[in-house]
C-alpha positions in Angstrom: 66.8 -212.2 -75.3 63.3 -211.5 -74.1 61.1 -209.5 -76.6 59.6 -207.5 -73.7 61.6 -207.9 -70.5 60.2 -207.8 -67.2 56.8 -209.3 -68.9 56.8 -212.7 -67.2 54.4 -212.4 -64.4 54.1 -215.5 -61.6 51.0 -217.3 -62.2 48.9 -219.2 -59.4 48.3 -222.5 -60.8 46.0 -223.2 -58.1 43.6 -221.2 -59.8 44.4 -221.8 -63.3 42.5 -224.6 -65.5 45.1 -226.2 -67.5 43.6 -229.3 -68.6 45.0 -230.5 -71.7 41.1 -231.2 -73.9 39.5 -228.7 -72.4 41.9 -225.6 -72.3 45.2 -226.2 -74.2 44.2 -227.8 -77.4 41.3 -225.3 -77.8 44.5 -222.5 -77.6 46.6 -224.6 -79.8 43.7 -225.2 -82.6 42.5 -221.6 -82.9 45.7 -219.7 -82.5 48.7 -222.4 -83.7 47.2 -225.2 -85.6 45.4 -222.3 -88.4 46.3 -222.9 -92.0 49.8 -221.4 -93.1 50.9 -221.9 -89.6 51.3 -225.1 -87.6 48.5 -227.3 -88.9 49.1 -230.6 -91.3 50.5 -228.2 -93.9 53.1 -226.4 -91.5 55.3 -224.6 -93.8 58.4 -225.0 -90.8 57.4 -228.6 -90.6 56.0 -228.2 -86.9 52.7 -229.2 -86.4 50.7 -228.7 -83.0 47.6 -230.8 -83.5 47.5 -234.1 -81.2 48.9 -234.4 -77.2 52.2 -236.0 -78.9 53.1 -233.5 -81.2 52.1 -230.5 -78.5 54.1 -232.5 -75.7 56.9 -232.6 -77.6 57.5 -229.3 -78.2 56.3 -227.7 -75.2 59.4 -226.3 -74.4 59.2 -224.1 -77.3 55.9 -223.7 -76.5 56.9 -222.2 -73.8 59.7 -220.2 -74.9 57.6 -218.7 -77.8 54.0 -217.8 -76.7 55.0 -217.3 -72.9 58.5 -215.9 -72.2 59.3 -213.8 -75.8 55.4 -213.5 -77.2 56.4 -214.2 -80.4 53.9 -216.4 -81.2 51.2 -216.7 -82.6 52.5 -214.8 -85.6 49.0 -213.1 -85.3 49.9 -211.2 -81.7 50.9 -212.3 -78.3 48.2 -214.5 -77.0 46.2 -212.9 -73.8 47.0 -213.2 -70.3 44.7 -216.1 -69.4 45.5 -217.9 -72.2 49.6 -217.5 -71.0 48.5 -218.5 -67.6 46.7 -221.8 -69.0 49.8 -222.9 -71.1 52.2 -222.3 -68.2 50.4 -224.2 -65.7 49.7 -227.1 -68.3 53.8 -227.1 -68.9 54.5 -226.4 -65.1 52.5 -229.7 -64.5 54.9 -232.2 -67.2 52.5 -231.4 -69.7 49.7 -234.1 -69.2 46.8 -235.7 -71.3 44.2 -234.8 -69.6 
């Protein structure tokens, strides 16, 4: 079940920069990837730090920080930063 249903809003990837160096490992590293959380020390044993790892799990990616905004532990991430991991999913999740 959805933490706040109704929340999912469409997003126009057209418009949307989700490139995987320059806009989803910056969201990753500063908001996922933090100490205590999932970095090399990930107390669940998931760590988000290279393409592979992030790839990987982008399904629960997805599920997490966009559908339920459960993640990051911290507080739901802001809209942009929703739109840029959607888009970067939407697309098969590339290295780019």
């Amino acid at each position: 079940e959805l933490l706040y249903p109704g929340s999912v809003t469409t997003v126009d990837c057209a418009t949307v920069s989700a490139k995987f160096a320059a806009d989803v490992q910056p969201i990753i590293s500063t908001r996922c990837a933090i100490s205590g959380c999932h970095d090399i020390s990930a107390s669940g044993g998931v760590i988000l730090q290279t393409h592979s790892q992030i790839s990987a799990r982008k399904d629960r990616v997805y599920t997490r920080a966009v559908l339920e905004k459960s993640m990051p532990a911290s507080g739901a991430l802001p809209p942009a930063e929703i739109a840029k991991l959607t888009c970067w999913i939407d697309s098969a999740a590339p290295n780019n």
